[in-house]
N, C-alpha and C positions, 0 to 999 in steps of 0.2 A: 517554435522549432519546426523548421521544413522537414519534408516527408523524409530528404536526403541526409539530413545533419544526423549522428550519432555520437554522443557526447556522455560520461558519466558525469548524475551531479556530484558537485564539492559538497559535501553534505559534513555538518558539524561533527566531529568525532567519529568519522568514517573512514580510517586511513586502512588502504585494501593495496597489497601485494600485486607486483605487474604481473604474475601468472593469474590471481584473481580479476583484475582490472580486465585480461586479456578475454576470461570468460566472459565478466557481465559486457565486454562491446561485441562479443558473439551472440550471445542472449539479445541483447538489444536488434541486433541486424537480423536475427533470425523474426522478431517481434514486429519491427518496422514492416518489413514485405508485409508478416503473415496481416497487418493493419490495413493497410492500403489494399490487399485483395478481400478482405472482410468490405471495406468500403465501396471498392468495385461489384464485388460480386455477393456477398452477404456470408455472416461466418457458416451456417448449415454448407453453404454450397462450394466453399472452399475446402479443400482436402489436403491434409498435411504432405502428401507428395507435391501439390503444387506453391505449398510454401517454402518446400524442401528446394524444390528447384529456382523459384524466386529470389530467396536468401543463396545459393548457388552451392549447397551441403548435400549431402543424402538425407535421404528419410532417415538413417539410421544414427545419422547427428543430430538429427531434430530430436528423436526420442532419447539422447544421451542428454539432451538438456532441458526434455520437455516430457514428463512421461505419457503425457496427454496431451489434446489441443485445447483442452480447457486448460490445464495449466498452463500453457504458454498467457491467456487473459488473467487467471489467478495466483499467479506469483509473482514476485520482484524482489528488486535488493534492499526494502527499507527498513524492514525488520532490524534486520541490525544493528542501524541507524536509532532507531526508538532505544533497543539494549541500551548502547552505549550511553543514551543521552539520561536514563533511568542510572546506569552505573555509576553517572561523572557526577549527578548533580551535587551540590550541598545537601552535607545532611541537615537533618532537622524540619526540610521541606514537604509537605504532603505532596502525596502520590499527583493528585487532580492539577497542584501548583506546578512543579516538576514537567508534565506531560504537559499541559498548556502555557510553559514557558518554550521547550524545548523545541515540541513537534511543531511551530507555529514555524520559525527559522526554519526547519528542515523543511518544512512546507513550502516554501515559499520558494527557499532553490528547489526544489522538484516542479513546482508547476514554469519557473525561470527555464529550466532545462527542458522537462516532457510534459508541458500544460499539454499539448495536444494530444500526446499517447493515452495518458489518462486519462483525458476528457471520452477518448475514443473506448479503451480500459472500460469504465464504468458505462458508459453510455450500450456495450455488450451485455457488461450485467446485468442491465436496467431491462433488457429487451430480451433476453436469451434465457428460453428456459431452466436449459442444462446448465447456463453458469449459473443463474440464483440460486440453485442447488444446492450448489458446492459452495457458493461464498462461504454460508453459516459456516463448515468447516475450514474455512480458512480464518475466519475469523477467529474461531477458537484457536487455532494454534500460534495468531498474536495473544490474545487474550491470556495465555497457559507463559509466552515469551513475556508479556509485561511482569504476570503474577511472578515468577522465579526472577528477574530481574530485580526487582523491586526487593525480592524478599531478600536475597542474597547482598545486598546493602544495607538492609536494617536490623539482619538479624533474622527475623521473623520467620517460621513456618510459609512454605505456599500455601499448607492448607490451610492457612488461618484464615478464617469465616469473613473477618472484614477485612482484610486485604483482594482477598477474593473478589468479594461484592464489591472492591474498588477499581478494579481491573477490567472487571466484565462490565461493569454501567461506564467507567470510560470508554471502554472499545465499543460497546451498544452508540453510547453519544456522539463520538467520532464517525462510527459507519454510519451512522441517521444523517449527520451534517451532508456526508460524500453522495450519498443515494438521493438526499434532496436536491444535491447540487445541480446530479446527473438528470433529473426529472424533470427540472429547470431549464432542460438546453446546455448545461455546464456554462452559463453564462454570469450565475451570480458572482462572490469572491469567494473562492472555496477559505481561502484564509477567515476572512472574516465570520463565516458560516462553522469552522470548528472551531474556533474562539468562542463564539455564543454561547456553544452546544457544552462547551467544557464547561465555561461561567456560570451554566445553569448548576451545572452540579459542584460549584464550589460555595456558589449565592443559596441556593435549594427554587424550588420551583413556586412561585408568587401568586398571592392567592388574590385570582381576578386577570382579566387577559390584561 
């Protein structure tokens, strides 16, 4: 994807409203600039006024869709995406099954679409103080969106102890997959790298390298 294209992915079971559609291609245009001046000049040194004026908004747009400049690196639209793919699946399916059938497709159009955004995405977090920070909390609040997704199709408690413990060592496995990708250069197949990471936790972990 050129620095120019802005595109949302078709993503499985993500059918979004033209007023919402209309946001995430503002969000995305607001993200593109603020990418490319991160690249140019380094994220410390970029100032949300001059991403404000890149993307060609006010500052005071940018903070209606970004309440931070870290948020603008730690949010996106996929979240919802997971939801739904937890909501449609077959019942009867484990949680680890479900997610490593699902997220794998939905993966695959997003790096089809924004392999470069995300490459760039992580490759901030990987390097930036103030976003590793804040991942863990974002991480949690997939982690909190799997557990209630999940539980709200089977029935189950979100407190429940082991749906819990299934949710957080999948989102722990998944971000370990992305973070290594990113550490890598973002040149391995990030597909193939959460596919592993899931496997391990469907297979259990093998005793002897």
């Amino acid at each position: 994807m050129t620095a120019k294209e802005s595109s949302i992915p078709d993503l499985p079971g993500s059918p979004v409203g033209l007023r919402e559609r209309k946001k995430i291609k503002t969000r995305q245009a607001i993200r593109r600039e603020a990418y490319r001046l991160f690249r140019e000049h380094g994220y410390d040194a970029t100032t949300v006024d001059q991403i404000a004026e890149a993307a060609e908004i006010s500052p005071s747009t940018f903070f209606r869709y970004f309440p931070t400049k870290e948020d603008l690196v730690l949010t996106d639209e996929y979240d919802p995406v997971l939801v739904e793919i937890l909501r449609t699946a077959p019942q009867g399916t484990s949680l680890v099954r479900v997610v490593r059938t699902g997220v794998l497709d939905a993966l695959r159009e997003i790096l089809r679409v924004d392999g470069e955004e995300l490459a760039t995405r992580m490759t901030l977090v990987l390097n930036v103080p103030a976003l590793r920070r804040r991942t863990y909390e974002q991480q949690m609040q997939t982690w909190v969106l799997i557990t209630e997704a999940f539980a709200a199709r089977t029935g189950r408690s979100a407190n429940d102890m082991e749906l819990r413990v299934a949710a957080a060592s999948i989102n722990a496995a998944m971000g370990e997959a992305i973070m290594g990708w990113a550490r890598n250069g973002c040149t391995e197949d990030l597909v193939e790298l959460v596919d592993q990471a899931l496997a391990l936790l469907e297979t259990g972990l093998r005793d002897g390298p």
